[in-house]
N, C-alpha and C positions, 0 to 999 in steps of 0.2 A: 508482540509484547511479552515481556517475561515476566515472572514473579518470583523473581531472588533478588529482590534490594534489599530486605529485610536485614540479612546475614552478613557477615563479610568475607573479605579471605577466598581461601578456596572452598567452601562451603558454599559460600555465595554463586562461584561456580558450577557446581553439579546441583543445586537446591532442590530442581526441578523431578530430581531421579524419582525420588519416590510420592508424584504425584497420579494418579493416574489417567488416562487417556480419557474416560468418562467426564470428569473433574473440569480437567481441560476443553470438554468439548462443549459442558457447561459453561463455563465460565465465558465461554470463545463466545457463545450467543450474545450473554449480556455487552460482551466487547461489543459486539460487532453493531445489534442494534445503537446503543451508546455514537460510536463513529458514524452513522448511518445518518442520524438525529440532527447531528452537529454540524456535521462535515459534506449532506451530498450537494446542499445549493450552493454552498461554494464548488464542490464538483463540478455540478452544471454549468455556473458560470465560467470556471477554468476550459471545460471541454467546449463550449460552445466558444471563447475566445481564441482556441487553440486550432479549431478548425474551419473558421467564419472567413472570407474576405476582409482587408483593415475598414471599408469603408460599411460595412452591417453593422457595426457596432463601435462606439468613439473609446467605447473602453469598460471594464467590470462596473460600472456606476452604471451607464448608458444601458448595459448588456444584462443586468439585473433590473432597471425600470420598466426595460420591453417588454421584457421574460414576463414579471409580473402583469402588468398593464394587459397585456394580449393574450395570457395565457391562465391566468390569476396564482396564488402562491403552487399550489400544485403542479404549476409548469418548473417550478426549483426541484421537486424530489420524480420529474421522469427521469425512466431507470433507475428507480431505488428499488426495485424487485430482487433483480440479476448480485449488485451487490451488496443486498442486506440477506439473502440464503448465502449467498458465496462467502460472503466473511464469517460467517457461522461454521463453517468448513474450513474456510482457508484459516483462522485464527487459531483453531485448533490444531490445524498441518502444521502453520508457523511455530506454536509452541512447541508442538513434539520435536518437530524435526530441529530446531533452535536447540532445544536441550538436548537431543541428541548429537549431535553434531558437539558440542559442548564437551559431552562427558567423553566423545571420540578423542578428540583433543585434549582434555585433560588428562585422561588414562594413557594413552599413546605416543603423544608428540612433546607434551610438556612437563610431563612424570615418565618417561618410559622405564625408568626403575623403581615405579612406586612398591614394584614385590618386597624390596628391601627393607629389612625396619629401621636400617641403618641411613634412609636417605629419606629425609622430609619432604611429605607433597608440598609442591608450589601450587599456589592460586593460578588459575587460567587467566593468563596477562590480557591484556585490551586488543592483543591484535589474535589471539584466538579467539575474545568474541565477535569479533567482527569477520572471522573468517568463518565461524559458524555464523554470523547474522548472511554471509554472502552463501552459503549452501543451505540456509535455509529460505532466501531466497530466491536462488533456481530451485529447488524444492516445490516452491507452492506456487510458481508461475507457470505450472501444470492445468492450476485449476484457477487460477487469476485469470490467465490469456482470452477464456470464452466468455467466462464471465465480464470483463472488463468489452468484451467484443462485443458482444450484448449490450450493454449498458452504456457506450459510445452511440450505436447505431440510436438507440431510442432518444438519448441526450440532445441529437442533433436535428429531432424532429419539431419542427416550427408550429406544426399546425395544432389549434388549443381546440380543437375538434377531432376525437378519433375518423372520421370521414375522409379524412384529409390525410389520414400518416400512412404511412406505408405499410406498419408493423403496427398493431392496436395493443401490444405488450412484448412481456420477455421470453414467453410460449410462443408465440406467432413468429417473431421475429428467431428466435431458434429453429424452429421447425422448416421457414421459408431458406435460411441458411442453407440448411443440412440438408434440406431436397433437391436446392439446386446448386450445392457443391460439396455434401457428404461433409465428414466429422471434421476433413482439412480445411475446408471453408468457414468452419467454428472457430477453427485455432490459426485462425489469418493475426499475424503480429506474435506469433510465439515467440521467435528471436526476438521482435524489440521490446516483448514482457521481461525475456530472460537479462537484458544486456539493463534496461532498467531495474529492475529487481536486484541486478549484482548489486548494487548500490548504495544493497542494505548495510552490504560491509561499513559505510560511514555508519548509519544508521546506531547499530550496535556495537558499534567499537564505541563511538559517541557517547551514546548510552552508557556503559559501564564507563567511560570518564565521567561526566557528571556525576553517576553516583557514585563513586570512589570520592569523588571532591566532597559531595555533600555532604556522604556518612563522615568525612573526616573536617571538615572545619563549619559543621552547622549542626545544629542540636534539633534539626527539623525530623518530623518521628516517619515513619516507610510512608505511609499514604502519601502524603507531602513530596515528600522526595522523589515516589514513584509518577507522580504528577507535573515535578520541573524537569525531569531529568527524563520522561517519557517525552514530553514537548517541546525543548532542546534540542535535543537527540535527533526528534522529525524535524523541526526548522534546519537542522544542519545537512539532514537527509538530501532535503527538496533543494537546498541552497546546489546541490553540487550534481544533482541527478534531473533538474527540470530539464533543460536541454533533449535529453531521453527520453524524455513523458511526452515530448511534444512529438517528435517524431512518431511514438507510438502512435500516437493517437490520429497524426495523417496515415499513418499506414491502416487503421483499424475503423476510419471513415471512409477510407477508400472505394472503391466502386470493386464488383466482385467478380470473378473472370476474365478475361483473354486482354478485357477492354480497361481495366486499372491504370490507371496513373501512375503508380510505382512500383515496378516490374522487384527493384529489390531494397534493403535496408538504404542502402548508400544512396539509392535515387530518392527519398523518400527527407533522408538528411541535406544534401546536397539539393535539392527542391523548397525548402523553407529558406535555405540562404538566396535560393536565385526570386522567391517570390516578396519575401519581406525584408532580407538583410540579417544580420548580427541578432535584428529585436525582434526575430519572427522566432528563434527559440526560444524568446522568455512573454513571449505574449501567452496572458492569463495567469503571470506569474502572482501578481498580488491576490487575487482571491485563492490561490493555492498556499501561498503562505502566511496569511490570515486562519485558513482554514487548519494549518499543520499544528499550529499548535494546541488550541484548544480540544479540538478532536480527537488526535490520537494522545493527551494527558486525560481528557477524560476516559478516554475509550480504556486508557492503564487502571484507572483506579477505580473504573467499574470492575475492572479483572481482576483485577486486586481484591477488592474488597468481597464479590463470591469467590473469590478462592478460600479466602480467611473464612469466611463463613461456612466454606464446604467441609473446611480441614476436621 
């Protein structure tokens, strides 16, 4: 999430410069619980439709009555641990590295004579920020990948009885990883964190259209604005990256060692078309985008609003 809608121009570019890292890591909390809140039972339900057989579940209605019924609402926020500490972090990595990446580009690529006084800075166009939204992107799927690894594995555990699971949390289910395949057994799905994650480039290029649009033909004040155009932004996201999410997610349920199902990315993608067809990368797609907009608009104008508050 950023926090330069406010501004315009090229100010609205670099806004972020003289925020600090502290600020931001603040803020990133309130984000993250916020999206945490909103957005993990649609989670659950996306991840459990994403990697279930067609015939467990008839569909996100059926796949949320179970859930409930068998598990009661607590069975919606398993693995909400892994990514409510993770987005505390990542939200913060995202911002920094977001704004940095930003002010690289604007100083470098799309000013490179800003030393002149004779030549006026231009604003950082839409497809710098989207090449910043895409390296900050691979940026924070560093510390996405385990976390997300985590939080799969737990997601797709049935039994409403710790007795019954494999992993009794996000501790155990680490631990039991990392002992029987070390730190690289954490980060099983790196590549299709990273190849998903590019894909922030829509993302934030998105993002700075809407609000360019807004701040220029609507008289709607920042919070507002940060809140259509934060949840746009992600509908337009998921519209063009679920595909990628699914994959990840057979690759990140997968069985661990020698004995796995998908030796590589390709067999992993290439395995959802031979097992469901065309509709097996958008299965779980509606409780994902359902979820995309509310969640990450909220999640903006909680950021939002302790920023303003920190300043």
């Amino acid at each position: 999430m950023s926090h330069d809608t406010q501004s315009d121009g090229g100010k609205r570019a670099v806004s972020m410069a003289s925020s600090s890292m502290y600020t931001g890591y603040v803020a990133g909390v309130f984000s993250g619980i916020a999206k945490l809140s909103v957005g993990h039972p649609f989670d659950t339900i996306k991840v459990r439709l994403q990697t279930s057989s067609k015939t467990q579940f008839r569909g996100p209605l059926d796949c949320l009555l179970q859930t409930v019924r068998k598990e009661g609402l607590s069975g919606l926020y398993k693995g909400a641990t892994p990514p409510l500490l993770g987005w505390m972090v990542m939200d913060s990595v995202m911002l920094g590295s977001l704004n940095a990446y930003r002010r690289l580009l604007h100083q470098h690529v799309f000013n490179p004579h800003k030393s002149s006084l004779s030549v006026p800075s231009v604003p950082l166009p839409t497809i710098g920020h989207a090449i910043a939204g895409m390296g900050a992107g691979f940026t924070v799927s560093f510390i996405a990948a385990p976390v997300e690894h985590v939080k799969a594995r737990l997601q797709i555990q049935y039994s409403a009885t710790k007795a019954g699971r494999q992993y009794s949390g996000p501790i155990d289910c680490t631990k039991q990883i990392v002992r029987s395949h070390g730190i690289r057994g954490l980060y099983k799905g790196l590549l299709a964190t990273l190849i998903f994650r590019g894909w922030f480039f829509v993302w934030w290029g998105m993002y700075d259209v809407f609000t360019k649009g807004m701040e220029k033909h609507t008289s709607m004040g920042a919070p507002s604005i940060n809140f259509w155009a934060g949840g746009l932004s992600a509908q337009c996201f998921w519209l063009t990256s679920y595909p990628s999410d699914v994959v990840k997610q057979k690759i990140m349920t997968d069985k661990l060692g020698a004995d796995r199902k998908y030796k590589r990315y390709v067999d992993a993608a290439l395995g959802v078309y031979r097992e469901q067809g065309w509709r097996g990368y958008w299965r779980g797609f509606v409780p994902c985008f359902l979820r995309a907009f509310p969640a990450n608009a909220i999640a903006l104008v909680a950021f939002e609003g302790v920023m303003r508050a920190m300043d």
